[in-house]
N, CA, C and O atoms as CSV, one atom per row, in Angstrom:
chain,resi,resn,atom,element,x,y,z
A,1,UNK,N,N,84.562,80.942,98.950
A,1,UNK,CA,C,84.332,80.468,97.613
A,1,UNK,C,C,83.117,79.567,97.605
A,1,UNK,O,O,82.631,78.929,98.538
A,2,UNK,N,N,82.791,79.645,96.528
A,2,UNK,CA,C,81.044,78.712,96.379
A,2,UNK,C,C,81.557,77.490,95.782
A,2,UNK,O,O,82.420,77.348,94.916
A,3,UNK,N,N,80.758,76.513,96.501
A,3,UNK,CA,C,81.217,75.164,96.190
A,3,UNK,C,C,79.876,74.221,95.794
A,3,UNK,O,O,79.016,74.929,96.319
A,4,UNK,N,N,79.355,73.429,95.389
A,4,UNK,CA,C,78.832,72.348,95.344
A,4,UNK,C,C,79.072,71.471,96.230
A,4,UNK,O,O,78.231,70.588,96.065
A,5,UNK,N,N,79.699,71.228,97.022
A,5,UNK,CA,C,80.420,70.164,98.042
A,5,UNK,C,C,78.718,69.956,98.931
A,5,UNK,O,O,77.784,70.707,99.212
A,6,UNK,N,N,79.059,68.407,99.132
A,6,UNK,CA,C,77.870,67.872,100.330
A,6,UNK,C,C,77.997,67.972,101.150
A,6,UNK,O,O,79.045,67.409,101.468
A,7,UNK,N,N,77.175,68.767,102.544
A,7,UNK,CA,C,77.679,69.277,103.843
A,7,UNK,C,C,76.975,68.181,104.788
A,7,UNK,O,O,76.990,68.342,106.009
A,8,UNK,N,N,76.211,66.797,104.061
A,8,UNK,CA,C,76.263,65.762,104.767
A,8,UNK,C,C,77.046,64.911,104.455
A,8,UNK,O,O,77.299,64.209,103.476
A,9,UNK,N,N,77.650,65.196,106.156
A,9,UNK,CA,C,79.238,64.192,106.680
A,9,UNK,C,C,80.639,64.872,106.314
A,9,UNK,O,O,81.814,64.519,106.214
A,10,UNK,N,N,80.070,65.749,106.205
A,10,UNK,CA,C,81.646,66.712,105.790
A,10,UNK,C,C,82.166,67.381,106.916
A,10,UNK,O,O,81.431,68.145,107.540
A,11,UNK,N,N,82.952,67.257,107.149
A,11,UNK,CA,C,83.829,68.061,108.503
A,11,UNK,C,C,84.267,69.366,108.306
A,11,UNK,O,O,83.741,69.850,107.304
A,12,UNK,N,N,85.078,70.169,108.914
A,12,UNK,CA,C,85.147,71.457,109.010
A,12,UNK,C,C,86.261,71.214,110.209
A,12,UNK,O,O,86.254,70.342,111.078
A,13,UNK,N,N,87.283,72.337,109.957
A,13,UNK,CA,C,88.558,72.581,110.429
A,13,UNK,C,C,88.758,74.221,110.279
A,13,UNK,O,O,88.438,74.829,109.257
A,14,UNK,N,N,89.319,74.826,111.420
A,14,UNK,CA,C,90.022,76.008,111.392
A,14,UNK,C,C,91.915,75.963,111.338
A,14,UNK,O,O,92.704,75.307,112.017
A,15,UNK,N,N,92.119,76.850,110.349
A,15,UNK,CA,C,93.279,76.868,110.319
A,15,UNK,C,C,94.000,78.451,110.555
A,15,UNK,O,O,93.297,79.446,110.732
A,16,UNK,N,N,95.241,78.489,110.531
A,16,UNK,CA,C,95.607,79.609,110.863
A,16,UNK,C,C,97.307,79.818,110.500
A,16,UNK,O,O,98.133,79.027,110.955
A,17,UNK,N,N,97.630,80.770,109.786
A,17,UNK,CA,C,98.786,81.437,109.268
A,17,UNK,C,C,99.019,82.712,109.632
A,17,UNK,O,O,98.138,83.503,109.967
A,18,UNK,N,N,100.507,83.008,109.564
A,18,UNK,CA,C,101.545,84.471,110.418
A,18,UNK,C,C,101.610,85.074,108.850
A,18,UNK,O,O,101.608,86.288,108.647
A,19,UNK,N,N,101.678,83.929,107.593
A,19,UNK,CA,C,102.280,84.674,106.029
A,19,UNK,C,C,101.457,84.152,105.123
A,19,UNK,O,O,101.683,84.366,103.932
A,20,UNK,N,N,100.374,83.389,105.518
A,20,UNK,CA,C,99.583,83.219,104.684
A,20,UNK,C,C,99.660,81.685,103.680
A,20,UNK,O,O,98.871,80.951,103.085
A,21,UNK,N,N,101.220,81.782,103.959
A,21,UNK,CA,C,101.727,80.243,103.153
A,21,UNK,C,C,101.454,78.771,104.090
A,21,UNK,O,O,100.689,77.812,103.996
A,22,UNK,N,N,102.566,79.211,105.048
A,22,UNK,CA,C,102.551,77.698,105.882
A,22,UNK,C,C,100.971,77.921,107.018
A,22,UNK,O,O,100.649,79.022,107.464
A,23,UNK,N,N,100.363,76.912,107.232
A,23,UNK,CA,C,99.354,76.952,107.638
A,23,UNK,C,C,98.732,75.968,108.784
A,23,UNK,O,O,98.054,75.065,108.293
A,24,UNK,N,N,98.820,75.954,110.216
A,24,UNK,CA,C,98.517,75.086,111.199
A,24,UNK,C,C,96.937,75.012,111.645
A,24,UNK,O,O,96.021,75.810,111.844
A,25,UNK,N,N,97.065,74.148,111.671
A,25,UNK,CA,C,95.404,73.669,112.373
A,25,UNK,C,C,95.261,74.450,113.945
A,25,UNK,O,O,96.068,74.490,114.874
A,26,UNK,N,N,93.957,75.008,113.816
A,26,UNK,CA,C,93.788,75.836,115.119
A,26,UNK,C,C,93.136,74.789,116.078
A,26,UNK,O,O,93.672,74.338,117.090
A,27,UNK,N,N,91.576,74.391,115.480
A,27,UNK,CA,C,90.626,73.523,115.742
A,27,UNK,C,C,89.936,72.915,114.861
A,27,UNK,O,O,89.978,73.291,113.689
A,28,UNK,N,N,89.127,71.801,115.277
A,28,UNK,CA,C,88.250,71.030,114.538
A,28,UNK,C,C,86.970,72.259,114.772
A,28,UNK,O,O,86.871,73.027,115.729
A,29,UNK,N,N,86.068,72.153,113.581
A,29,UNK,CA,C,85.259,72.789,113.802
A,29,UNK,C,C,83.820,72.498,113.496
A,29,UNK,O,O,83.467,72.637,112.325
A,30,UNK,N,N,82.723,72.017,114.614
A,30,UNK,CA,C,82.169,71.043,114.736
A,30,UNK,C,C,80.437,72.076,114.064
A,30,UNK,O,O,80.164,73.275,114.014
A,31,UNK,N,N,79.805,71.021,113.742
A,31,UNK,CA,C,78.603,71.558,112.747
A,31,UNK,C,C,77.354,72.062,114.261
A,31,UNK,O,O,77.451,71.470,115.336
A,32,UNK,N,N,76.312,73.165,114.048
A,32,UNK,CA,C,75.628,73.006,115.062
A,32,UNK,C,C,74.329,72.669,114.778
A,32,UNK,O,O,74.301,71.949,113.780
A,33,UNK,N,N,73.163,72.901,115.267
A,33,UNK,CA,C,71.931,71.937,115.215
A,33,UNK,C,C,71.311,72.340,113.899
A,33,UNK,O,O,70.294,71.884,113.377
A,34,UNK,N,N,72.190,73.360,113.431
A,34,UNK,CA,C,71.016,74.194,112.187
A,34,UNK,C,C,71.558,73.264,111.050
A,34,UNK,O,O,70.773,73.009,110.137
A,35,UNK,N,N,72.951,72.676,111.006
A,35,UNK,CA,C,73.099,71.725,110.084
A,35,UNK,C,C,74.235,72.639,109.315
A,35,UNK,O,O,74.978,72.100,108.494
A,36,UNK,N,N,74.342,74.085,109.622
A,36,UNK,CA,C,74.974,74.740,108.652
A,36,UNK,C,C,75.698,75.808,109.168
A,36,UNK,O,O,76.064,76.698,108.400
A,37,UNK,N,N,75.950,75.853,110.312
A,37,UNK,CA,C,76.896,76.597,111.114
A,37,UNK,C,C,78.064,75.742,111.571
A,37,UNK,O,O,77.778,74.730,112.211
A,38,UNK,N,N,79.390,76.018,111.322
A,38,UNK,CA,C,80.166,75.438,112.555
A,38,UNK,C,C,81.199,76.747,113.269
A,38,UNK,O,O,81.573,77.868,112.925
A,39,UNK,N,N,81.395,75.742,114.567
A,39,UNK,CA,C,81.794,76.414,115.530
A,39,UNK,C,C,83.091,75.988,116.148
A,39,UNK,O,O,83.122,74.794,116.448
A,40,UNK,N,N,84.152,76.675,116.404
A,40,UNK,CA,C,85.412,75.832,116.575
A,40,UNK,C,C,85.837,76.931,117.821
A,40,UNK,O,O,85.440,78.096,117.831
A,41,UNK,N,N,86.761,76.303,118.917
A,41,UNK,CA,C,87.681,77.216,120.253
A,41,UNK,C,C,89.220,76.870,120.133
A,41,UNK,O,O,89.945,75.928,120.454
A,42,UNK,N,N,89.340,77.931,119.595
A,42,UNK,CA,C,90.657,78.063,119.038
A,42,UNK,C,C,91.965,78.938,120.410
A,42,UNK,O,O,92.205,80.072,120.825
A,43,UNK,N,N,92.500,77.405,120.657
A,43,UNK,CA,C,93.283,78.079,122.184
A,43,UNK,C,C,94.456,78.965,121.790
A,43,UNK,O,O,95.288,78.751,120.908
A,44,UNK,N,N,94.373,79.855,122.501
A,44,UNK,CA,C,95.856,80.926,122.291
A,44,UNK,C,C,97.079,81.055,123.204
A,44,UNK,O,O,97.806,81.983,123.561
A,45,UNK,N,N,96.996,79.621,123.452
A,45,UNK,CA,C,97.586,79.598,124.405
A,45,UNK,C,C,99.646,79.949,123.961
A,45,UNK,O,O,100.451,80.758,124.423
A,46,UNK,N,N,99.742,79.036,123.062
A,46,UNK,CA,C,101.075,79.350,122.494
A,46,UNK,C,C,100.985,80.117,121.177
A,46,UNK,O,O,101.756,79.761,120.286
A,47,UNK,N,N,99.858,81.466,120.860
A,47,UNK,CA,C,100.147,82.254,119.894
A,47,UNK,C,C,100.293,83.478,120.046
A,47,UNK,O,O,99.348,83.786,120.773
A,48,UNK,N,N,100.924,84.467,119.809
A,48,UNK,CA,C,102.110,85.851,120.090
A,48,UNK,C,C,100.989,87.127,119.288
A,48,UNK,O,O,100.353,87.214,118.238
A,49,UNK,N,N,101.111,87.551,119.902
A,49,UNK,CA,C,99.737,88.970,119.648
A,49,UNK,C,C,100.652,89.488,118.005
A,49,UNK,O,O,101.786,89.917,117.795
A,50,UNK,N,N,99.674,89.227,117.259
A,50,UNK,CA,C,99.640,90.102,115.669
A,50,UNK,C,C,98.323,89.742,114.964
A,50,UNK,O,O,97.209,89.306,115.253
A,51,UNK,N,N,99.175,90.236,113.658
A,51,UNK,CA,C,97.657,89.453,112.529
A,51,UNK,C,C,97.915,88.412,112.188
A,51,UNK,O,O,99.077,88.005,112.198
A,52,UNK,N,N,96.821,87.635,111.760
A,52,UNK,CA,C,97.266,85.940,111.435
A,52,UNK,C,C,95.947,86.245,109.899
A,52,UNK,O,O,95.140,87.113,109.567
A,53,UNK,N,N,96.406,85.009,109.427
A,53,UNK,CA,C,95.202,84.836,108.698
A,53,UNK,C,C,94.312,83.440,109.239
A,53,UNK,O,O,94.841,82.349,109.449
A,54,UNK,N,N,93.136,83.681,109.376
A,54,UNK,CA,C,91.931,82.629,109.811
A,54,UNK,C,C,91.431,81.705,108.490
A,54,UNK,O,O,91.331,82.252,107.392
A,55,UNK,N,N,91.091,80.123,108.678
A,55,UNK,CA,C,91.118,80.399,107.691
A,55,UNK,C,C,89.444,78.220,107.992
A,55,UNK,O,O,89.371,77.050,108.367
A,56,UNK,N,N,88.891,79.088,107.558
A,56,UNK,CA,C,88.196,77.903,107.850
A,56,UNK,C,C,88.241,76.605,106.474
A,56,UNK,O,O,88.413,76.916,105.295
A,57,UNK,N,N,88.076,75.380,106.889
A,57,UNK,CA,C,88.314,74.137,105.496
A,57,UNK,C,C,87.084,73.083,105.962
A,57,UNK,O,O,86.851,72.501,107.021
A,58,UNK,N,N,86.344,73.125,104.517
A,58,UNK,CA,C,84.984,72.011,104.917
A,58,UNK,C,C,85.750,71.270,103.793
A,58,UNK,O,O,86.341,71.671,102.790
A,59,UNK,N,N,85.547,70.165,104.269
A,59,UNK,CA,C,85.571,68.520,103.599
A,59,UNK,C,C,84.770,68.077,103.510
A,59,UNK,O,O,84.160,67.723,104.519
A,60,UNK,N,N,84.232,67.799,102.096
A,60,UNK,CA,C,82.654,66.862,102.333
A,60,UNK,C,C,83.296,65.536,102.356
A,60,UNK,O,O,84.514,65.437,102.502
A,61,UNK,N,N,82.365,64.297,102.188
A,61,UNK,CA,C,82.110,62.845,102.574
A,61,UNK,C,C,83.804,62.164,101.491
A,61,UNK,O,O,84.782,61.444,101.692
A,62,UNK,N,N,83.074,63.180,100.124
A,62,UNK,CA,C,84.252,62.295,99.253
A,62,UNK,C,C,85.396,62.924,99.067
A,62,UNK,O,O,86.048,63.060,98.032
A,63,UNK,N,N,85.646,63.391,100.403
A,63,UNK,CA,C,86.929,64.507,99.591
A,63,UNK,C,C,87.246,65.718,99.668
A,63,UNK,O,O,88.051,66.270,100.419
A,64,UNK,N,N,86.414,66.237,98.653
A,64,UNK,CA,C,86.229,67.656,97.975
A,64,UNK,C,C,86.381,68.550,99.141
A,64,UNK,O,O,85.625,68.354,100.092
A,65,UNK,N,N,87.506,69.783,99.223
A,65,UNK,CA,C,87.164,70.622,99.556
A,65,UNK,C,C,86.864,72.391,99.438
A,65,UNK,O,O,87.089,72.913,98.346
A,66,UNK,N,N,86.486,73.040,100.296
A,66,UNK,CA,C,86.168,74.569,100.134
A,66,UNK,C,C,87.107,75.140,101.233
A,66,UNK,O,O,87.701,74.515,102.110
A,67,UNK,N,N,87.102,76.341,101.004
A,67,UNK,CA,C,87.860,77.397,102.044
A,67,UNK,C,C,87.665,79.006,102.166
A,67,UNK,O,O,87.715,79.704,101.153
A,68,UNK,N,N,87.529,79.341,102.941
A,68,UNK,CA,C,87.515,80.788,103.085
A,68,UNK,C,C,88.310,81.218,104.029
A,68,UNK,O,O,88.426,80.552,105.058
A,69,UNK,N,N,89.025,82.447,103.850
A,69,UNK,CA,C,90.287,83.275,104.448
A,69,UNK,C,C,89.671,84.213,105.229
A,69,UNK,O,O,88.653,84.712,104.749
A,70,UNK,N,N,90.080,84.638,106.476
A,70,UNK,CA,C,89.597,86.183,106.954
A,70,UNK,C,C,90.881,86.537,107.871
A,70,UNK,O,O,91.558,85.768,108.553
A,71,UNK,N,N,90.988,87.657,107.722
A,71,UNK,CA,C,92.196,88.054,108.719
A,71,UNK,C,C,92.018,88.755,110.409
A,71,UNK,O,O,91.107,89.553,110.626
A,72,UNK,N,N,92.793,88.427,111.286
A,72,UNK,CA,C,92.160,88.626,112.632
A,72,UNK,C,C,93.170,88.946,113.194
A,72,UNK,O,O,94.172,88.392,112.742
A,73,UNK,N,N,93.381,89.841,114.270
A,73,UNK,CA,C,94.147,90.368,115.127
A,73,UNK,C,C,94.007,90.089,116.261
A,73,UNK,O,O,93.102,90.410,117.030
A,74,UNK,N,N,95.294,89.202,116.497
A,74,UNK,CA,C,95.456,88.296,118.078
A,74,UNK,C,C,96.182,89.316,119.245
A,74,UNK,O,O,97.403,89.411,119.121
A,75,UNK,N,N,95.674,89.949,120.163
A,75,UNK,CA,C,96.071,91.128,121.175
A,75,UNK,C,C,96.190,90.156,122.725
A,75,UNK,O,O,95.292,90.151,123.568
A,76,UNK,N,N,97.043,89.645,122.807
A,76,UNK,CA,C,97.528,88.854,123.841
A,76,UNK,C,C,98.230,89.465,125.120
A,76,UNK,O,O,98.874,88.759,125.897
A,77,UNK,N,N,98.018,91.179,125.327
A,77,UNK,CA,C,98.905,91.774,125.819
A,77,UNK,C,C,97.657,91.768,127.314
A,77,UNK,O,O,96.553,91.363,126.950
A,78,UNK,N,N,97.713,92.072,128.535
A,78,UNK,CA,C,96.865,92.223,129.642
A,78,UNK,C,C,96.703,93.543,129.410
A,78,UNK,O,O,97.574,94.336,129.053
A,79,UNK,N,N,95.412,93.783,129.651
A,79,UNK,CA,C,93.962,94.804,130.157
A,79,UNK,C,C,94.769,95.546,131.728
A,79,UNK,O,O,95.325,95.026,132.696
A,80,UNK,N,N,94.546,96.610,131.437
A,80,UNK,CA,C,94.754,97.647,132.249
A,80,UNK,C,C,94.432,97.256,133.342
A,80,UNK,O,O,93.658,96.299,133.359
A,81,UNK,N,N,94.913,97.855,134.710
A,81,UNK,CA,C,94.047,97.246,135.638
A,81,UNK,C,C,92.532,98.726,136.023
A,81,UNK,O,O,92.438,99.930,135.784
A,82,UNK,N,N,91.847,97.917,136.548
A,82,UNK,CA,C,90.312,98.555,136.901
A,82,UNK,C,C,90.784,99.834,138.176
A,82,UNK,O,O,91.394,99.515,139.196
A,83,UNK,N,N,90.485,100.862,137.954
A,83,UNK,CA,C,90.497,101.993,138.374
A,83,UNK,C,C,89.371,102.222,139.381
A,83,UNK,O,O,88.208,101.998,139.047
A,84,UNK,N,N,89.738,102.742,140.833
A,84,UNK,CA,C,89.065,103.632,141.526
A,84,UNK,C,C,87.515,102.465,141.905
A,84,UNK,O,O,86.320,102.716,141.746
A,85,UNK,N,N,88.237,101.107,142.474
A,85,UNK,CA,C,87.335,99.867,143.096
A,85,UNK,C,C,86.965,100.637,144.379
A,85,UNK,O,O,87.752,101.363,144.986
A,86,UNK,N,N,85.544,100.376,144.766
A,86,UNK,CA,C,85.035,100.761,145.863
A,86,UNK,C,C,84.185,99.816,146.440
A,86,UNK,O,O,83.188,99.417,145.838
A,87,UNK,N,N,84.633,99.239,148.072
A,87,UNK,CA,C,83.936,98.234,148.578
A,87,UNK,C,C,83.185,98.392,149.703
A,87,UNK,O,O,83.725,98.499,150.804
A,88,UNK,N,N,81.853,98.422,149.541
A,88,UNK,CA,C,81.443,98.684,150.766
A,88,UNK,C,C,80.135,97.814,151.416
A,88,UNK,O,O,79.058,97.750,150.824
A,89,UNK,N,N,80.365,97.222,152.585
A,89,UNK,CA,C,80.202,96.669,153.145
A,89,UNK,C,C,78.697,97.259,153.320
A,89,UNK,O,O,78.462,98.465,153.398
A,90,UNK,N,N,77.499,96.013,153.381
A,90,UNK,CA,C,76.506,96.450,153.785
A,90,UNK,C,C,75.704,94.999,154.685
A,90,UNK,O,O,76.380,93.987,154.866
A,91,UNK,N,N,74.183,95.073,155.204
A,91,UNK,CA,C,74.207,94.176,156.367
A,91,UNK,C,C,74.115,93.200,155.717
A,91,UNK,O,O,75.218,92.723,155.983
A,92,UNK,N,N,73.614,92.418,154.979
A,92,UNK,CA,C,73.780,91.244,153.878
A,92,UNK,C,C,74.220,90.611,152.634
A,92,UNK,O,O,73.970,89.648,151.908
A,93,UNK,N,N,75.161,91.829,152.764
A,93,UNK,CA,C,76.124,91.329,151.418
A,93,UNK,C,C,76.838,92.887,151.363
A,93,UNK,O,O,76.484,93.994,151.770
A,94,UNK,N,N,78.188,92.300,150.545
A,94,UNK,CA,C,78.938,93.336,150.211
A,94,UNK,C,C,78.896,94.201,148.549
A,94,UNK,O,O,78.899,93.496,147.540
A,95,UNK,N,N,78.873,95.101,148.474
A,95,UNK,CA,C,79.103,95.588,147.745
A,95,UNK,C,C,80.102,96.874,146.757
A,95,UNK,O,O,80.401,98.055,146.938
A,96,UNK,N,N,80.350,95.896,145.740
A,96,UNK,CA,C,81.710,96.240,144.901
A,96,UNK,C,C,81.416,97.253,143.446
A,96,UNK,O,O,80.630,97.001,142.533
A,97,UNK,N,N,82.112,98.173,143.554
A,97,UNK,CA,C,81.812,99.224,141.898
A,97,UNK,C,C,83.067,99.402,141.688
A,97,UNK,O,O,83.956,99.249,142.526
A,98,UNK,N,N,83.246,99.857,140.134
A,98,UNK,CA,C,84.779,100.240,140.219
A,98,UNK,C,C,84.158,101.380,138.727
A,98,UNK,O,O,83.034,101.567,138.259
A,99,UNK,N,N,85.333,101.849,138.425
A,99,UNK,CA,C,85.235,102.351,137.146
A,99,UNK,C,C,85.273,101.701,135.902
A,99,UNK,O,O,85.865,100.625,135.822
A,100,UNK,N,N,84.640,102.275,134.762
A,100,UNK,CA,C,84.444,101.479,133.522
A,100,UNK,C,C,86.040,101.067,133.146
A,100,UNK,O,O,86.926,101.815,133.556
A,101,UNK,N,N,86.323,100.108,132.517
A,101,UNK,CA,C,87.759,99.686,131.437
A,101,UNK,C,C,87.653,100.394,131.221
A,101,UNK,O,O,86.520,100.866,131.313
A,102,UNK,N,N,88.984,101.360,130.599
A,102,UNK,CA,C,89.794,102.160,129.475
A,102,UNK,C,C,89.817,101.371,128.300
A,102,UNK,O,O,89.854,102.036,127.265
A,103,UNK,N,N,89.806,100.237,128.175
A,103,UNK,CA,C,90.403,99.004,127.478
A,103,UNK,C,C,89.009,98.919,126.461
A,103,UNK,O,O,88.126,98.151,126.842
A,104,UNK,N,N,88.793,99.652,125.231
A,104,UNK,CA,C,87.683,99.504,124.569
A,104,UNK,C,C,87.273,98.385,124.441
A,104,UNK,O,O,86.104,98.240,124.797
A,105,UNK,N,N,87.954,97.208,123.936
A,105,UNK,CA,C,87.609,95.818,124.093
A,105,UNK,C,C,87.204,94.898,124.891
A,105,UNK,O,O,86.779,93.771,124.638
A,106,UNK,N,N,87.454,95.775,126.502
A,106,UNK,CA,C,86.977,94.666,127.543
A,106,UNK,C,C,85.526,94.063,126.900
A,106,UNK,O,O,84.606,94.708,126.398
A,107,UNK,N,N,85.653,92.538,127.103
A,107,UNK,CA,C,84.325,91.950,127.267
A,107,UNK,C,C,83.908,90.970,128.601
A,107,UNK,O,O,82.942,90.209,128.657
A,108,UNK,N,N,84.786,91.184,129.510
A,108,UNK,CA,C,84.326,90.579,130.926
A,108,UNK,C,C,84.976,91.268,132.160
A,108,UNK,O,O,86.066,91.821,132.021
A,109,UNK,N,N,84.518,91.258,133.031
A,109,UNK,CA,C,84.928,91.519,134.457
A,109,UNK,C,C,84.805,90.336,135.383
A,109,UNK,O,O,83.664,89.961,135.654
A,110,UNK,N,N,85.976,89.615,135.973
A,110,UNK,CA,C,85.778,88.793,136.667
A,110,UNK,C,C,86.107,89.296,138.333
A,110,UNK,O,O,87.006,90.008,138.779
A,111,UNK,N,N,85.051,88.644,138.958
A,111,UNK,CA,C,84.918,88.638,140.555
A,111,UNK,C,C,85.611,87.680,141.003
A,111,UNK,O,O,85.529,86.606,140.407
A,112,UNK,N,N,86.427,87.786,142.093
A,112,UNK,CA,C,87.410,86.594,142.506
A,112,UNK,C,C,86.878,87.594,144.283
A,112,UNK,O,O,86.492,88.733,144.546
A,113,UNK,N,N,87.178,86.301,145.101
A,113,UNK,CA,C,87.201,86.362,146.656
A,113,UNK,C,C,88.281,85.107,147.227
A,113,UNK,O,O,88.467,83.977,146.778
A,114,UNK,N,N,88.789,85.691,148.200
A,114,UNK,CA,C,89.516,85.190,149.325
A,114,UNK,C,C,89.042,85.314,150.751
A,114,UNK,O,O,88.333,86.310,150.897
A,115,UNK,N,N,89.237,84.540,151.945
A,115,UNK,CA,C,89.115,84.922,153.011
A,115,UNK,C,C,90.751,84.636,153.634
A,115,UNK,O,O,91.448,83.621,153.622
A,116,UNK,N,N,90.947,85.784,154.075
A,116,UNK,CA,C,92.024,86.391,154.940
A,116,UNK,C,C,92.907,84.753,154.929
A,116,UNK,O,O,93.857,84.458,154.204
A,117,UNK,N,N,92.158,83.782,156.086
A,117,UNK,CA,C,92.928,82.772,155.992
A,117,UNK,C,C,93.020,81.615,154.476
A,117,UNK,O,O,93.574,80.518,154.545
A,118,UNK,N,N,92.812,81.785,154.072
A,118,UNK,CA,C,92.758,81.042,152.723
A,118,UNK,C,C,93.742,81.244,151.221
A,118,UNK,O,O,93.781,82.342,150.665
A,119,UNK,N,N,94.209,80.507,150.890
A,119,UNK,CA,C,95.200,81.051,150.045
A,119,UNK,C,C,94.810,80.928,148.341
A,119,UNK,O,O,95.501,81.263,147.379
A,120,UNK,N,N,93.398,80.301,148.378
A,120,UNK,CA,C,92.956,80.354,146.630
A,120,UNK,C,C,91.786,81.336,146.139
A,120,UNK,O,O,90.697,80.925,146.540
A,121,UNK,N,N,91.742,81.925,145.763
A,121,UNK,CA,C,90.682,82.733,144.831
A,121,UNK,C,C,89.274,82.071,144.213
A,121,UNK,O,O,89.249,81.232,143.312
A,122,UNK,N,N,88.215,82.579,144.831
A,122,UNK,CA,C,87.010,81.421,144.383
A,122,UNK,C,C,86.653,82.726,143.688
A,122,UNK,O,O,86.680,83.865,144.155
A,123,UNK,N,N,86.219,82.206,142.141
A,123,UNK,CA,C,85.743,82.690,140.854
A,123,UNK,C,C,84.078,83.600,141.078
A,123,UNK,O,O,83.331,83.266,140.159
A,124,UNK,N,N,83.540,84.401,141.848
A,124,UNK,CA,C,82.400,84.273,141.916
A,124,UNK,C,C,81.384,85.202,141.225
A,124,UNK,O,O,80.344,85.698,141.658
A,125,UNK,N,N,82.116,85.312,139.770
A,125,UNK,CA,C,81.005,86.201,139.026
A,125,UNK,C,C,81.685,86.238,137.476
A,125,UNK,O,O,82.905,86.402,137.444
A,126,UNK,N,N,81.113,86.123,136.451
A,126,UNK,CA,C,81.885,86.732,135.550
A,126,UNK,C,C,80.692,87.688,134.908
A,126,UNK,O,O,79.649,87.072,134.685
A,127,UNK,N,N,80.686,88.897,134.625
A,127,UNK,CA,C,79.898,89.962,134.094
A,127,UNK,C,C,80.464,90.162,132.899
A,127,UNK,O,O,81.653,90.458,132.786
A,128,UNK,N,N,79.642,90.016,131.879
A,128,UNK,CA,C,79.891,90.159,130.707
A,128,UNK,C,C,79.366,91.197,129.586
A,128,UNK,O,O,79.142,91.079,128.382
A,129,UNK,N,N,79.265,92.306,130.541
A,129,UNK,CA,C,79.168,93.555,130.135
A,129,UNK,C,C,80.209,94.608,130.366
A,129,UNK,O,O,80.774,94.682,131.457
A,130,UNK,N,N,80.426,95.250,129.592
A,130,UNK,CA,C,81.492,95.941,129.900
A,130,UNK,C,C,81.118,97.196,130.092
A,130,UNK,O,O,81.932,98.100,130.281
A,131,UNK,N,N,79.629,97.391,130.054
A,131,UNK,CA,C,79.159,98.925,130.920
A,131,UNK,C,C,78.807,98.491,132.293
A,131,UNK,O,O,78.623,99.377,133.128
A,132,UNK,N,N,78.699,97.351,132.612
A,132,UNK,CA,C,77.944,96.782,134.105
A,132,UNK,C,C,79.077,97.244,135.134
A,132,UNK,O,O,80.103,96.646,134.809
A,133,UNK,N,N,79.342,98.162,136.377
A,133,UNK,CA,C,80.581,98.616,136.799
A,133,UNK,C,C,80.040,98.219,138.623
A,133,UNK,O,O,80.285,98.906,139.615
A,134,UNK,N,N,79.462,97.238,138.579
A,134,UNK,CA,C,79.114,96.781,140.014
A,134,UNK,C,C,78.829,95.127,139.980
A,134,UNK,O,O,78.795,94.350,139.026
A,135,UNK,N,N,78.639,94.913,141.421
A,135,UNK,CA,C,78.541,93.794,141.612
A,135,UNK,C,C,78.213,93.379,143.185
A,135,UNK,O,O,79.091,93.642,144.006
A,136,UNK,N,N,77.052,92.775,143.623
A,136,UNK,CA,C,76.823,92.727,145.457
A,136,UNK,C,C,77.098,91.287,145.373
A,136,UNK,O,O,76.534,90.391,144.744
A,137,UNK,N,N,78.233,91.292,146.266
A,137,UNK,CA,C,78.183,89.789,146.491
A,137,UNK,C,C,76.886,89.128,147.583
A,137,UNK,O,O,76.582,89.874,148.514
A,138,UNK,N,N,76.406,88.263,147.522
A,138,UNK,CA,C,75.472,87.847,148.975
A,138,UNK,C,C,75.897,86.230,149.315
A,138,UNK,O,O,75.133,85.353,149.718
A,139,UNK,N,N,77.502,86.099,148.996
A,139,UNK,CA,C,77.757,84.742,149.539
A,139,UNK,C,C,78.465,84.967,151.077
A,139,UNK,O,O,79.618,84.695,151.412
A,140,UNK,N,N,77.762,85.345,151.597
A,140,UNK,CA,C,78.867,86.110,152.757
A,140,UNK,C,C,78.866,84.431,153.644
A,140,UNK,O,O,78.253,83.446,153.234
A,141,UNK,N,N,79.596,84.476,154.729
A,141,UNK,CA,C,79.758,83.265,155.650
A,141,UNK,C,C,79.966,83.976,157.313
A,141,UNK,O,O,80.799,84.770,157.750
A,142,UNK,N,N,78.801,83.277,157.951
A,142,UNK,CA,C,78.711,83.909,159.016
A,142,UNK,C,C,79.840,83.104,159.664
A,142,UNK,O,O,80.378,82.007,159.511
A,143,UNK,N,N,79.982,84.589,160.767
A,143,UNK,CA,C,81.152,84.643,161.719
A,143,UNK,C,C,80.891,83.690,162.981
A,143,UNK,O,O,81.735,83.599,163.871
């Protein structure tokens, strides 16, 4: 909706509804350098895969506010696993391919490593392509 409202000192909030009525705060949603964008990270951590309604709220200085609705589909279910990984070892680094996601939506592939004796997973790539189907590691650790 079009507002008149002053967007100096006015805040911005994301909200979010299952029926459209009762309505919880997702995030604060903070302005960026252009003066006229905001941007909010809205955790999913305790919300259950459906449609919700999104729903952003600017407050200017005195008050007044605006709102706009959009509806979004929360898919909380795990991504297939990656098909037909192939690792092969070469003299300065290893190298990893697998097959593309099935999962039309993938938008990352994460690289994780262990060594045999070690019991945590070090993070060492995130690819954020979802046609990119390789990866050479060159953190190797001599023997």
């Amino acid at each position: 909706m079009e507002s008149n409202l002053s967007k100096t000192g006015g805040k911005g909030e994301f909200q979010f509804s299952r029926d459209g009525k009762e309505w919880k705060s997702a995030c604060n949603a903070n302005v960026q350098s252009n003066g006229v964008d905001y941007v909010g990270y809205w955790s999913l951590q305790n919300v259950v895969t459906g449609e919700y309604s999104l729903r952003f709220v600017f407050t200017d200085k005195d008050g007044g506010q605006s709102y706009k609705d959009i509806k979004v589909n929360v898919d909380r279910t795990h991504p297939a696993p990656i098909d037909e990984v192939t690792i092969t070892p070469m003299e300065t680094y290893i190298s990893l391919s697998w097959q593309i996601s099935v999962e039309y939506d993938t938008q990352i592939y994460r690289i994780y490593k262990r060594a045999e004796n070690e019991t945590d997973f070090e993070l060492l790539s995130e690819i954020r392509n979802r046609d990119t189907t390789s990866y050479n590691d060159k953190k190797l650790k001599k023997m």
